[in-house]
ZAVO-99407 format. One record per atom (N, C-alpha, C, O): x, y, z; atom name; residue number from 1; residue in three letters. Coordinates in steps of 0.1 Angstrom, whole numbers, always signed. Layout:
% ZAVO-99407
+-------+-------+-------+------+------+------+
:  east : north :    up : name : resi : resn :
+-------+-------+-------+------+------+------+
:     X :     Y :     Z :   CA :  NUM :  ALA :
...
+-------+-------+-------+------+------+------+
This chain:
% ZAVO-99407
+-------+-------+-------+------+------+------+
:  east : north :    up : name : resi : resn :
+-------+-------+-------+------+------+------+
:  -299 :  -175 :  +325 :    N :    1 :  UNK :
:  -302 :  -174 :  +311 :   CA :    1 :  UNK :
:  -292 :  -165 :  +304 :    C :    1 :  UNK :
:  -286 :  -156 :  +310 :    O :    1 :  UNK :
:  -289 :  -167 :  +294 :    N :    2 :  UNK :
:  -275 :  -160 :  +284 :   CA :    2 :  UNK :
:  -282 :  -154 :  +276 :    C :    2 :  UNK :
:  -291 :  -159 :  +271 :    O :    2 :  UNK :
:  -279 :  -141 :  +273 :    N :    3 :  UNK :
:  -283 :  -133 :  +263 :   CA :    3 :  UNK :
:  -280 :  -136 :  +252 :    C :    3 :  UNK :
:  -270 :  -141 :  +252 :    O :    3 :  UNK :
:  -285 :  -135 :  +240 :    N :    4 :  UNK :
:  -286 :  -134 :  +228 :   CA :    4 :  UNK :
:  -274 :  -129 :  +223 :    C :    4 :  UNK :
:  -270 :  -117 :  +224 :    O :    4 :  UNK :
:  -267 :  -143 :  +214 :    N :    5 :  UNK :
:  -256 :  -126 :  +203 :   CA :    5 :  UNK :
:  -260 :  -112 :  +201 :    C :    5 :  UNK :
:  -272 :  -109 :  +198 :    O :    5 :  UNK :
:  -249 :  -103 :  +201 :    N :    6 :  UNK :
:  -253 :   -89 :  +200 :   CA :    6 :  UNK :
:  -259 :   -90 :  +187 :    C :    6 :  UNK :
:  -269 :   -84 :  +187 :    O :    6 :  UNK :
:  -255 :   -98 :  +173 :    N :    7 :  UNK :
:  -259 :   -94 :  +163 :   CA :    7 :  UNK :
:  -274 :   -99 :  +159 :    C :    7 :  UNK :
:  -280 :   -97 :  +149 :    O :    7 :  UNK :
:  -277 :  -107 :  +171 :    N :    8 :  UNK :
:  -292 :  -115 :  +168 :   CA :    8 :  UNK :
:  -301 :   -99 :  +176 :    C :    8 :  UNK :
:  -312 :   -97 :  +171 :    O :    8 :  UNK :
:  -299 :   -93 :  +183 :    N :    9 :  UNK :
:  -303 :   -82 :  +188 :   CA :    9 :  UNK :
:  -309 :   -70 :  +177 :    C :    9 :  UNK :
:  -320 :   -64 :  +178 :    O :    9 :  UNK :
:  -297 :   -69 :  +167 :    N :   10 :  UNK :
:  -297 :   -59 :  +161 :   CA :   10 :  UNK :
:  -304 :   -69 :  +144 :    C :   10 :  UNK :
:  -304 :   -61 :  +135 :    O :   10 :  UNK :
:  -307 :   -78 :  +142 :    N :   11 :  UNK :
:  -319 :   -85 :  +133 :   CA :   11 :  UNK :
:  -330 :   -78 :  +138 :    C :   11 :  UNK :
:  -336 :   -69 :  +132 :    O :   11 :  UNK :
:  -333 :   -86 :  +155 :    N :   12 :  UNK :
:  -343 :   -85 :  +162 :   CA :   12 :  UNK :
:  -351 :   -72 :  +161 :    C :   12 :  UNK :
:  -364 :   -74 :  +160 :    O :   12 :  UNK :
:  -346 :   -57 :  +160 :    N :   13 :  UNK :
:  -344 :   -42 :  +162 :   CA :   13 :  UNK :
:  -349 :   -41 :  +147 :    C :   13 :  UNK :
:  -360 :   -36 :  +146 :    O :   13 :  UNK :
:  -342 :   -46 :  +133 :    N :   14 :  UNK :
:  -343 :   -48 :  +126 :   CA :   14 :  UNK :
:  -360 :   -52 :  +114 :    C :   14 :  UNK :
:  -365 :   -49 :  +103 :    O :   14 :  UNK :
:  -364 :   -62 :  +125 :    N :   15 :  UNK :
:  -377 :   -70 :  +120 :   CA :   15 :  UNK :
:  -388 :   -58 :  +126 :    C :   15 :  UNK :
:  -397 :   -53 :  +120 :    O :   15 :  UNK :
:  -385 :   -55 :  +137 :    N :   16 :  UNK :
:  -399 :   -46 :  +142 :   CA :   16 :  UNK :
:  -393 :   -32 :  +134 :    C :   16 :  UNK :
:  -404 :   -28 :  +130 :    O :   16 :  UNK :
:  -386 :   -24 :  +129 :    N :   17 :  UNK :
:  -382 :   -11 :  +123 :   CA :   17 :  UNK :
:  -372 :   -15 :  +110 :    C :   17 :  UNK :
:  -360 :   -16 :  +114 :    O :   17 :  UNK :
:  -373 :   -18 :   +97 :    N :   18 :  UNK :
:  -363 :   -22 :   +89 :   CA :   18 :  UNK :
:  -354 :    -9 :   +80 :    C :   18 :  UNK :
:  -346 :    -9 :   +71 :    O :   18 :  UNK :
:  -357 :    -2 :   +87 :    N :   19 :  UNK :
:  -353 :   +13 :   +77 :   CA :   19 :  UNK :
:  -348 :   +24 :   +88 :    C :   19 :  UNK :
:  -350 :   +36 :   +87 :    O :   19 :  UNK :
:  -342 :   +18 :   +98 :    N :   20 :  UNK :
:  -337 :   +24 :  +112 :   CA :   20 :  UNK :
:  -323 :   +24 :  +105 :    C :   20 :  UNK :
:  -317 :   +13 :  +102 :    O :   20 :  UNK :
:  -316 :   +37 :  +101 :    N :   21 :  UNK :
:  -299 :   +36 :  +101 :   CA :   21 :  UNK :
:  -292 :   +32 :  +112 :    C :   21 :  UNK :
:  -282 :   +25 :  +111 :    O :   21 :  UNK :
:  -298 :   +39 :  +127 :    N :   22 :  UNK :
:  -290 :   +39 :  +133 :   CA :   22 :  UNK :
:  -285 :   +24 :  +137 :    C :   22 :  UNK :
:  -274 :   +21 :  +142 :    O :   22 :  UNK :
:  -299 :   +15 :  +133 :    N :   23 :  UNK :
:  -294 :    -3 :  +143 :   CA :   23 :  UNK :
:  -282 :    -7 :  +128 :    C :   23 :  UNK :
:  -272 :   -13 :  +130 :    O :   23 :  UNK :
:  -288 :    -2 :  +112 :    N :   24 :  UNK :
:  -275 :    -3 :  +105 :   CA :   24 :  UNK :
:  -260 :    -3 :  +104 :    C :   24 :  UNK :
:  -251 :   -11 :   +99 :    O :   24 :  UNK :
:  -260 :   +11 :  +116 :    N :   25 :  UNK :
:  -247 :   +19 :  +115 :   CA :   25 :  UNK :
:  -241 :   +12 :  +132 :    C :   25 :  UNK :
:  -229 :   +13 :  +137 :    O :   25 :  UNK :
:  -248 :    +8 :  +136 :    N :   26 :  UNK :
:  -243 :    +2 :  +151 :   CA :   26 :  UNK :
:  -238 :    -5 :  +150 :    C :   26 :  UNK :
:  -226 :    -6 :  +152 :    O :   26 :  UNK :
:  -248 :   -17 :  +145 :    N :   27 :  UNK :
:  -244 :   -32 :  +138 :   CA :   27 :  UNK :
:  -237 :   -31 :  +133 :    C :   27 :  UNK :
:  -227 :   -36 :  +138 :    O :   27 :  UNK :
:  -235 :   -24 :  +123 :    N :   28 :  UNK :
:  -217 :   -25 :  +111 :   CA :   28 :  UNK :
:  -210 :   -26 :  +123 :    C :   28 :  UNK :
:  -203 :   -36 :  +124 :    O :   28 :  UNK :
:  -210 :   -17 :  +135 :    N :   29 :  UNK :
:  -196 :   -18 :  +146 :   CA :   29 :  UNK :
:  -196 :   -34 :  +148 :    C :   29 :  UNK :
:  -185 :   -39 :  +147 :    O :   29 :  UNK :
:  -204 :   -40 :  +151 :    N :   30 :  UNK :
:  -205 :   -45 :  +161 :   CA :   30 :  UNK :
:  -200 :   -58 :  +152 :    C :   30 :  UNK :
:  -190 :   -63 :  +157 :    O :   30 :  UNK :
:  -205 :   -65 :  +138 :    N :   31 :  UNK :
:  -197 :   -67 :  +123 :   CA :   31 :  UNK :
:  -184 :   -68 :  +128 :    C :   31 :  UNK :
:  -178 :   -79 :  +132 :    O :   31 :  UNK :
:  -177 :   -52 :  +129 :    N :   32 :  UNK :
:  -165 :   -46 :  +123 :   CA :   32 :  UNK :
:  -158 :   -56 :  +133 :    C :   32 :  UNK :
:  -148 :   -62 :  +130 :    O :   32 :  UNK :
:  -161 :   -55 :  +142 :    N :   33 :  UNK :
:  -154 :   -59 :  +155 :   CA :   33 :  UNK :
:  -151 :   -70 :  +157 :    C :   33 :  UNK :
:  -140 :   -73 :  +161 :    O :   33 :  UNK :
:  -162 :   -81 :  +152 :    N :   34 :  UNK :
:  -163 :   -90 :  +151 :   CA :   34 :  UNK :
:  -157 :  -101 :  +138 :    C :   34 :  UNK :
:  -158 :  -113 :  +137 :    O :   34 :  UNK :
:  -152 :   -95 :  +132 :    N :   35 :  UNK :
:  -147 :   -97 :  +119 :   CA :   35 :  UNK :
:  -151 :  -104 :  +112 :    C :   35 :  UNK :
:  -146 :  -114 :  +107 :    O :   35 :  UNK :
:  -167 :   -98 :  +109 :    N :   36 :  UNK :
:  -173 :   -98 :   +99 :   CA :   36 :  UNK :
:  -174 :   -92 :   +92 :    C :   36 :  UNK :
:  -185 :   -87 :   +89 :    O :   36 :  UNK :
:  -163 :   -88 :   +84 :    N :   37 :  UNK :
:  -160 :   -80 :   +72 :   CA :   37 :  UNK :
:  -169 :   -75 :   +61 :    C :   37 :  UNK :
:  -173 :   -64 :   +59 :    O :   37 :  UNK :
:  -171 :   -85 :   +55 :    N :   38 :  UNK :
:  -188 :   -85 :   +43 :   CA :   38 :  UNK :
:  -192 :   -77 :   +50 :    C :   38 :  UNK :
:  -190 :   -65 :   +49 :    O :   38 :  UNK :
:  -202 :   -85 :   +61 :    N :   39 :  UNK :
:  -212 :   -81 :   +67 :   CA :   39 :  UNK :
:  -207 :   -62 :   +74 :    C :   39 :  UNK :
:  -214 :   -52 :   +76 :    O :   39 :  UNK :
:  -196 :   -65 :   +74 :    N :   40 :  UNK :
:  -199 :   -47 :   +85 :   CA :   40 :  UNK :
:  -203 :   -37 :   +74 :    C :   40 :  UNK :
:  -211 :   -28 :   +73 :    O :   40 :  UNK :
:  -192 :   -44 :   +63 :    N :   41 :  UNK :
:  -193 :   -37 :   +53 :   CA :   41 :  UNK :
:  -211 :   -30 :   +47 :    C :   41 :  UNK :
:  -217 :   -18 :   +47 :    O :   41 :  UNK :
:  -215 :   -42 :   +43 :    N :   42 :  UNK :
:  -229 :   -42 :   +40 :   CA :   42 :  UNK :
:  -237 :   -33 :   +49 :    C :   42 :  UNK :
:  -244 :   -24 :   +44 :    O :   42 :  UNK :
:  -239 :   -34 :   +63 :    N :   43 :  UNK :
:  -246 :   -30 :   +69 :   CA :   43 :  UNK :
:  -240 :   -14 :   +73 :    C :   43 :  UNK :
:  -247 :    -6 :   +78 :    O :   43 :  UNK :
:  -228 :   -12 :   +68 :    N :   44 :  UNK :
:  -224 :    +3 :   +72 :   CA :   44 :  UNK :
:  -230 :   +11 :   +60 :    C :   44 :  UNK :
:  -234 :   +23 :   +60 :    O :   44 :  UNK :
:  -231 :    +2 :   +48 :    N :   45 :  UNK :
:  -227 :   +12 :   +40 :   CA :   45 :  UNK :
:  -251 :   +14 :   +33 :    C :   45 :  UNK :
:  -258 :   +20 :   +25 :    O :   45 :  UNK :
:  -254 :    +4 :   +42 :    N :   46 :  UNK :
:  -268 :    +7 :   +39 :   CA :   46 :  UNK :
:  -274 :   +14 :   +48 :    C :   46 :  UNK :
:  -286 :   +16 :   +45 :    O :   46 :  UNK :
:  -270 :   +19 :   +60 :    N :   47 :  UNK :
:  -268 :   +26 :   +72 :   CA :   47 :  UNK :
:  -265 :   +44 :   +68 :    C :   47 :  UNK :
:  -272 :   +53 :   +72 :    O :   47 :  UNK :
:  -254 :   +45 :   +58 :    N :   48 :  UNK :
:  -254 :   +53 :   +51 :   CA :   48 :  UNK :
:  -261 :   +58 :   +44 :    C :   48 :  UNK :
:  -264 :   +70 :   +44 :    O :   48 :  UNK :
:  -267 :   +48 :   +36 :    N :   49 :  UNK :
:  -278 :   +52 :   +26 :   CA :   49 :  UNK :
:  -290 :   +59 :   +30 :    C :   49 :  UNK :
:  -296 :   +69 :   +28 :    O :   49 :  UNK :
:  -291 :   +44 :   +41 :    N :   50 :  UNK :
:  -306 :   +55 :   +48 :   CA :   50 :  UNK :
:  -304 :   +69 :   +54 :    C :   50 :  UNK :
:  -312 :   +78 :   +52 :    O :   50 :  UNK :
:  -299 :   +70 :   +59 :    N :   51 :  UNK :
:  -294 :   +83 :   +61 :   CA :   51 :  UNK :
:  -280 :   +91 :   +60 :    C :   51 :  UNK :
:  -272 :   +91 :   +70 :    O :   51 :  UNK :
:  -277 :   +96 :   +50 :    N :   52 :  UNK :
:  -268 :   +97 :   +45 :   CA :   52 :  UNK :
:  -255 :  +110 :   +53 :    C :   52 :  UNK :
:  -243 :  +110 :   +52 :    O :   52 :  UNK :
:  -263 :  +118 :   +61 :    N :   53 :  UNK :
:  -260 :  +130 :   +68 :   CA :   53 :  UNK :
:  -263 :  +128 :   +86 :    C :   53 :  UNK :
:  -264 :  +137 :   +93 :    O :   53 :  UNK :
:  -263 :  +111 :   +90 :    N :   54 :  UNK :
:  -263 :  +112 :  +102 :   CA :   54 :  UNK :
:  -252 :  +115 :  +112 :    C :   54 :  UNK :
:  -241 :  +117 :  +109 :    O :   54 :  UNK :
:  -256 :  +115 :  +124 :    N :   55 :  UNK :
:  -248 :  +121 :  +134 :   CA :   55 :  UNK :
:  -240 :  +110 :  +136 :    C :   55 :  UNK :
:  -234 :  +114 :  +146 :    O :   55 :  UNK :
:  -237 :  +100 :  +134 :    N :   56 :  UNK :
:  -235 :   +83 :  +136 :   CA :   56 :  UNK :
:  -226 :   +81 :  +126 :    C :   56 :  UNK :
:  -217 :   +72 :  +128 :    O :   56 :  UNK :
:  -225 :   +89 :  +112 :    N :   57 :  UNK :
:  -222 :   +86 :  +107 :   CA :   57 :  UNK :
:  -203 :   +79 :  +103 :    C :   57 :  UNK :
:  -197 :   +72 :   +95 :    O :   57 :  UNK :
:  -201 :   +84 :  +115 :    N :   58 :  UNK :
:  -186 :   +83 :  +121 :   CA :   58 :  UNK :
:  -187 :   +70 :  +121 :    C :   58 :  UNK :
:  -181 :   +62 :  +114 :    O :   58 :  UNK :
:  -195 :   +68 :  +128 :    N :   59 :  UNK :
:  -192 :   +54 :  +129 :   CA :   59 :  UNK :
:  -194 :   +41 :  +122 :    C :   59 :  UNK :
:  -189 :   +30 :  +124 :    O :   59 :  UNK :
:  -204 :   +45 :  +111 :    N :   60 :  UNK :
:  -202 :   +34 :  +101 :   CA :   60 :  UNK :
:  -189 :   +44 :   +91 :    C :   60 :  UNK :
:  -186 :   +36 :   +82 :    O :   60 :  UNK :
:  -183 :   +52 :   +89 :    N :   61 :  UNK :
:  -171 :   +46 :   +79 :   CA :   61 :  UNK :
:  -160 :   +43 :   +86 :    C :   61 :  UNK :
:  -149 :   +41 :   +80 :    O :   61 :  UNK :
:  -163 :   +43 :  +101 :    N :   62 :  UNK :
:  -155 :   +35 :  +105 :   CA :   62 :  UNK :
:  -155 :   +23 :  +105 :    C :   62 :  UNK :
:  -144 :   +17 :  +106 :    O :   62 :  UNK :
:  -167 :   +15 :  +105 :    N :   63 :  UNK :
:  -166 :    -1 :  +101 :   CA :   63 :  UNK :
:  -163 :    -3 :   +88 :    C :   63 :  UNK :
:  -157 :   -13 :   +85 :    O :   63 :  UNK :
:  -167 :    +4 :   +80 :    N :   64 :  UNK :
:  -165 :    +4 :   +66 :   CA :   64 :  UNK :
:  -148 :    +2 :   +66 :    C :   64 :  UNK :
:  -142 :    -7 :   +60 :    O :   64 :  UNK :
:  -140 :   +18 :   +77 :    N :   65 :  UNK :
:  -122 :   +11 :   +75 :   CA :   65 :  UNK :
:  -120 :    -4 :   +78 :    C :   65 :  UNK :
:  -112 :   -12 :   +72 :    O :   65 :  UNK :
:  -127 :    -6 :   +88 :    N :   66 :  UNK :
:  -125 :   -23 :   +97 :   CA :   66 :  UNK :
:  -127 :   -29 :   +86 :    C :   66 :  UNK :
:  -117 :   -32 :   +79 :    O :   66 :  UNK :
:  -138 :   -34 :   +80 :    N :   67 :  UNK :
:  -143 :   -40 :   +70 :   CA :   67 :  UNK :
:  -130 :   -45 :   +56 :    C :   67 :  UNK :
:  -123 :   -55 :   +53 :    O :   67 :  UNK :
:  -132 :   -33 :   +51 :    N :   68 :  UNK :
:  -120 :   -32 :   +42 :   CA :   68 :  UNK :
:  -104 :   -35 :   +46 :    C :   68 :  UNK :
:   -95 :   -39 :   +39 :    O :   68 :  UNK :
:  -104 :   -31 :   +60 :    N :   69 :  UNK :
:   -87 :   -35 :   +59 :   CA :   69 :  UNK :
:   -86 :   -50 :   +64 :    C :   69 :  UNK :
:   -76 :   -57 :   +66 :    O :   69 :  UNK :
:   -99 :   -55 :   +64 :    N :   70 :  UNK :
:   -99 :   -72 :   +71 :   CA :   70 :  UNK :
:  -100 :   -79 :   +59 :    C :   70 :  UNK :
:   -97 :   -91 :   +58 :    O :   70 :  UNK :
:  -105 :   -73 :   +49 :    N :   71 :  UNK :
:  -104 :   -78 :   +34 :   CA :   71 :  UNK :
:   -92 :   -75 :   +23 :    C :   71 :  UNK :
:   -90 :   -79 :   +12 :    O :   71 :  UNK :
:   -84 :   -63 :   +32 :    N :   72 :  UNK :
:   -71 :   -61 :   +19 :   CA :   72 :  UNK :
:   -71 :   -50 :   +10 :    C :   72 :  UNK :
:   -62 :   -48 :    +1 :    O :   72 :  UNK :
:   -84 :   -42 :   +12 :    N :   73 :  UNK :
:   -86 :   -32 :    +5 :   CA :   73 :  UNK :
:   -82 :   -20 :    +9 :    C :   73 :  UNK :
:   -89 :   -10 :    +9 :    O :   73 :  UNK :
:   -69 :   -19 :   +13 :    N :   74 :  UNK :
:   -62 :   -12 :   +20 :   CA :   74 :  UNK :
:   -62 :    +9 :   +16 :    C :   74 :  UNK :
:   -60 :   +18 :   +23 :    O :   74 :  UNK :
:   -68 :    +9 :    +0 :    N :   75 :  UNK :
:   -70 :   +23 :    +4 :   CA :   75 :  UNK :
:   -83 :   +23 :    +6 :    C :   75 :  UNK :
:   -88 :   +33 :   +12 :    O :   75 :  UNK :
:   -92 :   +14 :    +1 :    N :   76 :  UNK :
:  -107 :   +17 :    +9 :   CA :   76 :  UNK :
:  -105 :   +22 :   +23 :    C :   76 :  UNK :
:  -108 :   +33 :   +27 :    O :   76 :  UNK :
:  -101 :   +15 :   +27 :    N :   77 :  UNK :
:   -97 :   +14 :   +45 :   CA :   77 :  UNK :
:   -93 :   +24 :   +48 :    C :   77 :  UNK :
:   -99 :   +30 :   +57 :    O :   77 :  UNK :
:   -84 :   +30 :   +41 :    N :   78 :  UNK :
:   -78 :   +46 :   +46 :   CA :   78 :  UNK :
:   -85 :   +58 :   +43 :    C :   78 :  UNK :
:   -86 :   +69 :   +49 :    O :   78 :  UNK :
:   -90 :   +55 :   +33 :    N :   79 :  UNK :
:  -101 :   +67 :   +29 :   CA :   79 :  UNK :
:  -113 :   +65 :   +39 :    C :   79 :  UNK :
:  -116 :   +76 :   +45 :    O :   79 :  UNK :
:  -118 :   +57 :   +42 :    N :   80 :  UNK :
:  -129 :   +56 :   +54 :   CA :   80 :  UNK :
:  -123 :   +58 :   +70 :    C :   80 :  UNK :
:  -129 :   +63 :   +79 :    O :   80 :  UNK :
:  -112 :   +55 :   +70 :    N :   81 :  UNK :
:  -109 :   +58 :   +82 :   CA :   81 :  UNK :
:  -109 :   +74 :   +80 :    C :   81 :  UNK :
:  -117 :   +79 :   +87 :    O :   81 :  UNK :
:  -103 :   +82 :   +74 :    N :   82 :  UNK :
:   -98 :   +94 :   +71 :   CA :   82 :  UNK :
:  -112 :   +97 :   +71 :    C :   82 :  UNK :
:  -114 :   +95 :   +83 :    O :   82 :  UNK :
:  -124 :   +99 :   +64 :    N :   83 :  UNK :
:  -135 :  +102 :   +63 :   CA :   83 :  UNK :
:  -141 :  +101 :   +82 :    C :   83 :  UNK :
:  -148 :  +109 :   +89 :    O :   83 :  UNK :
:  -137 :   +90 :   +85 :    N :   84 :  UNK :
:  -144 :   +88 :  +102 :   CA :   84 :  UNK :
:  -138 :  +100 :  +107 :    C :   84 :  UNK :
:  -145 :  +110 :  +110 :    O :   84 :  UNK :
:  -125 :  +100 :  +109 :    N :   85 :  UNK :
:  -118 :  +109 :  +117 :   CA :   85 :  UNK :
:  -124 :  +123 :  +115 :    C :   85 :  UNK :
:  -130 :  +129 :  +124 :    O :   85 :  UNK :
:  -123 :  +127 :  +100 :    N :   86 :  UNK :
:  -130 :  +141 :   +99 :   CA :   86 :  UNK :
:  -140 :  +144 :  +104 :    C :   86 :  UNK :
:  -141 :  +156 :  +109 :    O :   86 :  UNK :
:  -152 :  +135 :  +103 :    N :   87 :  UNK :
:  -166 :  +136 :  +112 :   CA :   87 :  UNK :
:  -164 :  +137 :  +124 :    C :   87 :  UNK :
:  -169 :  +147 :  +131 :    O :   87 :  UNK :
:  -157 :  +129 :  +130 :    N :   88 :  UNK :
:  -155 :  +132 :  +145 :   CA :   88 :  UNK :
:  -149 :  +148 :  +150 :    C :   88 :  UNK :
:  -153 :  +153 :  +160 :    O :   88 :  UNK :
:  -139 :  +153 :  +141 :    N :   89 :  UNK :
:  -136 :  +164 :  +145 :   CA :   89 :  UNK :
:  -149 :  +169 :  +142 :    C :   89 :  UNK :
:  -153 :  +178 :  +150 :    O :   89 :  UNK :
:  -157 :  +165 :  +133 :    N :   90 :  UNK :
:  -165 :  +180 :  +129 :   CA :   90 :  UNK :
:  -177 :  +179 :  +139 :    C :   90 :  UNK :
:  -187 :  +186 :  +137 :    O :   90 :  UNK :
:  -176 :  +171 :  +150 :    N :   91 :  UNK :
:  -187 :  +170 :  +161 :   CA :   91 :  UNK :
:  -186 :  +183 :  +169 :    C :   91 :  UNK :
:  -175 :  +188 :  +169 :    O :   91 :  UNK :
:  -195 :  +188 :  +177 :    N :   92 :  UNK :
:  -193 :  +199 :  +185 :   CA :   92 :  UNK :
:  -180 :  +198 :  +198 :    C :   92 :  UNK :
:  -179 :  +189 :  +205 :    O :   92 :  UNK :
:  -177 :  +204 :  +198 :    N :   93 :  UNK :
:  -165 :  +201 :  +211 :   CA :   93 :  UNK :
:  -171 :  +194 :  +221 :    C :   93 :  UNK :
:  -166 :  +183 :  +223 :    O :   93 :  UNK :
:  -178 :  +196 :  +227 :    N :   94 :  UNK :
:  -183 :  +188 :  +239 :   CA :   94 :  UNK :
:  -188 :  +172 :  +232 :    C :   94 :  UNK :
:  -186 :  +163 :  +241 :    O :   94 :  UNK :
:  -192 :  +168 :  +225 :    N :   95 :  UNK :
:  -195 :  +152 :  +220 :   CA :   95 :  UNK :
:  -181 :  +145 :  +215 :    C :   95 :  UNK :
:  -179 :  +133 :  +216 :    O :   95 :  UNK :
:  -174 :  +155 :  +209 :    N :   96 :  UNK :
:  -163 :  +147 :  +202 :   CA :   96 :  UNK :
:  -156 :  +142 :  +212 :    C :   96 :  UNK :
:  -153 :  +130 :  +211 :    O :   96 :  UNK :
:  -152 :  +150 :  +224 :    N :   97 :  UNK :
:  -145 :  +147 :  +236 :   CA :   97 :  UNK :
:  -146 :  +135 :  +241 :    C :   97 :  UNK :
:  -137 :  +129 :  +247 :    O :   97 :  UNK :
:  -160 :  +129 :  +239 :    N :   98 :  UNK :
:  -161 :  +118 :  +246 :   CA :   98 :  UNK :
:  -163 :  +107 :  +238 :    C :   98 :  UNK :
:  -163 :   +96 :  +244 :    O :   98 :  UNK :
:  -165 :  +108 :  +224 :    N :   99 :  UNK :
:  -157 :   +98 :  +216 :   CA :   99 :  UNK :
:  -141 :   +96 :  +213 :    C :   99 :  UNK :
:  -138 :   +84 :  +211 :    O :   99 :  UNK :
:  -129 :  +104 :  +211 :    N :  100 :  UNK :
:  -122 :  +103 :  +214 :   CA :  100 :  UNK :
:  -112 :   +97 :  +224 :    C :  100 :  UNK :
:  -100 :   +99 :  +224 :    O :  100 :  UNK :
+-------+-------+-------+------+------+------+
């Protein structure tokens, strides 16, 4: 049996909790990666919204850079990437280590 697209997963996640940032801020990656531009976009940046000060948050403006430089929006892209990077530093030493 074959698993399900990752992003049918994260609807799935979605329908039982609709106001979960974190399946928001995941999915954007998962979007980002996938070069679903709009979509990482969208889902990073409502990911944000709901929680605006999460620990995760690295990682939606990092799809937010993905997003944007797959669309041309080249300083969007760099300001979010810049914004990712800084969160990551500002993680405690021992977490950032292991996203890096």
């Amino acid at each position: 049996m074959t698993a399900p697209p990752r992003s049918l997963q994260f609807e799935a996640a979605l329908a039982v909790s609709p106001s979960t940032a974190l399946t928001y801020i995941l999915g954007s990656v998962i979007h980002g990666w996938a070069a679903e531009a709009e979509r990482a976009t969208e889902w990073a940046e409502r990911g944000l919204r709901l929680s605006p000060f999460d620990a995760w948050a690295f990682a939606a403006f990092g799809s937010l850079a993905m997003g944007h430089f797959q669309k041309g929006r080249y300083s969007q892209a760099a300001n979010a990437a810049y914004i990712s990077g800084d969160l990551i530093r500002r993680l405690p030493s021992d977490a950032s280590s292991d996203i890096i």
